[in-house]
C-alpha atoms as one frame of an Amber mdcrd trajectory, in Angstrom:
protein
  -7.504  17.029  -0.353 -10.136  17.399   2.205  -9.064  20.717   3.147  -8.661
  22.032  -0.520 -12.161  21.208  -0.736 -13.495  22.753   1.735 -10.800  26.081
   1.028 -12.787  25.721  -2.305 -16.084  25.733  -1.129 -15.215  28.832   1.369
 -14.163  31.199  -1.203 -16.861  30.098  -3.787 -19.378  31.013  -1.255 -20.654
  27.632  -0.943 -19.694  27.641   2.826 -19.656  30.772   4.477 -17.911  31.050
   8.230 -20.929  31.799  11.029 -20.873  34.363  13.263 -21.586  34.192  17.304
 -25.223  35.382  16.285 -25.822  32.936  13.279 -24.832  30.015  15.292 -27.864
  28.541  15.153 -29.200  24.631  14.774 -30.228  25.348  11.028 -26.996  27.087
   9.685 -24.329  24.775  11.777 -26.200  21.175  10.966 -24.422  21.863   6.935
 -21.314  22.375   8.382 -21.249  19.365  11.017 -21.981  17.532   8.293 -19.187
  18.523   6.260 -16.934  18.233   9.035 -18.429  14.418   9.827 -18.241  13.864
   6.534 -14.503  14.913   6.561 -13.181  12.713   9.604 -15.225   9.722   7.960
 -13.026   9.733   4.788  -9.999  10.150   6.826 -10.923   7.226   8.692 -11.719
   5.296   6.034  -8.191   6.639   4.389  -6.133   5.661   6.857  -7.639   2.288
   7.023  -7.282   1.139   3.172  -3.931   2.470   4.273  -3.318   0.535   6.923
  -5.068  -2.541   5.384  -3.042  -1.972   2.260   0.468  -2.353   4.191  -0.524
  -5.590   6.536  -1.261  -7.454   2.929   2.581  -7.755   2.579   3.573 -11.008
   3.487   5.392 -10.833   6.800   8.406 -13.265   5.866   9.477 -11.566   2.812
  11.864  -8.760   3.068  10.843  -5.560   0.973  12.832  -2.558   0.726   9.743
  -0.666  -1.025   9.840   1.609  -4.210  12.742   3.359  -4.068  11.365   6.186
  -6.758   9.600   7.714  -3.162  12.992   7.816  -1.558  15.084  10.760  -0.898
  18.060  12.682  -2.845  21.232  11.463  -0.992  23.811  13.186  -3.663  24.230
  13.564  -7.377  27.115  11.920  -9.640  28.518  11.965 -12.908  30.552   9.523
 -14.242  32.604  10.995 -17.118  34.022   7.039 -17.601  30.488   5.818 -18.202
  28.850   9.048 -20.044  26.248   8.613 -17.082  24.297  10.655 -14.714  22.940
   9.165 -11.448  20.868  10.698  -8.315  21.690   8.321  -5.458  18.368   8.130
  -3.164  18.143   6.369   0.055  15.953   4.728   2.228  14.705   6.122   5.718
  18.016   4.415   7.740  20.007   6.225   4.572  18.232   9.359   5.082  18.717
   9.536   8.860  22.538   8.457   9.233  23.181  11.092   6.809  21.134  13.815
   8.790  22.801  12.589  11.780  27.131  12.731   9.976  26.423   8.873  10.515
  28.235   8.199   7.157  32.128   7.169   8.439  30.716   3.787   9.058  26.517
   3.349   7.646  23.990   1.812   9.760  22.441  -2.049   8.880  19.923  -1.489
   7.232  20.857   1.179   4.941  20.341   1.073   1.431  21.129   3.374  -2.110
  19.549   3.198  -4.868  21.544   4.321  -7.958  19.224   5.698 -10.461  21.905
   5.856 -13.708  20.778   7.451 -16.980  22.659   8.321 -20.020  24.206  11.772
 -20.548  22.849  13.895 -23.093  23.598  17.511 -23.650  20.058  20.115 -23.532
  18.795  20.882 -27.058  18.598  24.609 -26.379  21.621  25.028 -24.139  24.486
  22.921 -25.370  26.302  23.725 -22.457  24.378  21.963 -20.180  24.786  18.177
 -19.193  21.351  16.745 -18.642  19.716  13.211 -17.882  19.197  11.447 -21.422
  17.612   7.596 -21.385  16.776   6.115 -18.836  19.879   2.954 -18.074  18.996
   1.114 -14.613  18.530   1.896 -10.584  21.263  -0.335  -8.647  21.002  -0.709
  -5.417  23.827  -1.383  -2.012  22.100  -2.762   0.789  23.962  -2.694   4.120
  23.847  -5.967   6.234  27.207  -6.751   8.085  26.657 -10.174   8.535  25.083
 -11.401   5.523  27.034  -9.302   2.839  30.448 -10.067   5.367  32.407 -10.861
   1.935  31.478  -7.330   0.653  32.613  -4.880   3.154  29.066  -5.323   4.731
  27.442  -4.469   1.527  25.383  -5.941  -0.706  24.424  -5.243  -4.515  21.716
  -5.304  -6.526  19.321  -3.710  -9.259  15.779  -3.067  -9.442  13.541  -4.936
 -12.299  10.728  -2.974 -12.060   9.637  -2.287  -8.323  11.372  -5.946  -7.333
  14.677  -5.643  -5.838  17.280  -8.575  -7.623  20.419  -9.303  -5.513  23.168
  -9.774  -7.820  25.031 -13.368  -8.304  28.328 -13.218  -5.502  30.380 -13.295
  -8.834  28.849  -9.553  -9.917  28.797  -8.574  -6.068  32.808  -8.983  -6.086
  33.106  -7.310  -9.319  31.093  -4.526  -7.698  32.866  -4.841  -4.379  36.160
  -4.434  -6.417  35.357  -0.618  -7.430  34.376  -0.114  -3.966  37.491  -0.822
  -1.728  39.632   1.878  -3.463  36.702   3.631  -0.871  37.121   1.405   2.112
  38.181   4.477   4.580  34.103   5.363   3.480  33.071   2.295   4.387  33.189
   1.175   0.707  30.905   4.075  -0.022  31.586   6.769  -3.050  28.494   8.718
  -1.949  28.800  12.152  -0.288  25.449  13.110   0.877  24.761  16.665   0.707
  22.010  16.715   3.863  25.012  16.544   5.894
């Protein structure tokens, strides 16, 4: 933002680059300012930052808004009339980069953002996202979720992450071992 500014103030004439010859005290002191002025707000940026991240308590576990996540693969489930975009987290994102997908990392976790199909008022032909249904999650923690192939499930309420009752988890689980050579994972990410 910074740098737009000053882009912005460049080509608008409002701060003109200085030759060897105008380099003088008068003519520089505008733009040392600018530039002061510059690394203060960064400084001051990164600290609300930084200060913003240590308030999170340090005993509860967070796994963060998944809506900033990355695009791990696309499904459609013709059973369900449903599109979803399947984002994951940083651990997600790198064991895919890395073909680390036979057998995911602890730590991993998908969210499952599921809406309605609808077809596109001025193409027909075209399948597109309709209302918005619900973000589900799979969390991967071989110890805790041991009953569940390692995995865990959930849904988001909002930006809070709900674990789902072990009844629901086993219901979940069920759909999931006819992919247990995937480590109980439908998901083909296309970053491979």
């Amino acid at each position: 933002m910074i740098y737009t500014l000053s882009f912005s103030l460049l080509e608008n004439g409002g701060m003109p680059f200085l030759s060897a010859q105008e380099n003088t005290m008068q003519k520089t002191q505008p733009l040392k300012l600018i530039l002061a002025t510059s690394f203060i707000l960064s400084a001051i940026s990164g600290a609300a930052i930084a200060q913003q991240e240590t308030v999170v308590p340090a005993t509860k576990v967070t796994y963060g808004d998944y809506q900033n996540w990355r695009l791990l693969a696309i499904s459609h489930r013709q059973d369900k009339k449903t599109l979803r975009a399947i984002l994951g987290n940083n651990k997600a994102i790198e064991a895919a980069r890395q073909g680390q997908t036979q057998t995911w990392p602890d730590g991993t976790v998908f969210a499952k953002v599921v809406w309605k199909e609808t077809t596109h008022p001025s193409w027909p032909q075209a399948i597109v996202p309709g209302d918005f249904e619900k973000a589900e999650a799979m969390i991967k923690d071989s110890k805790k979720y041991a009953s569940t192939g390692g995995w865990g499930f959930g849904y988001w309420e909002g930006k809070n992450l709900k674990m789902y009752p072990q009844e629901k988890s086993q219901e979940c689980f069920a759909c999931h071992v006819a992919v247990k050579a995937h480590d109980y994972v439908f998901t083909k990410p296309v970053l491979q």
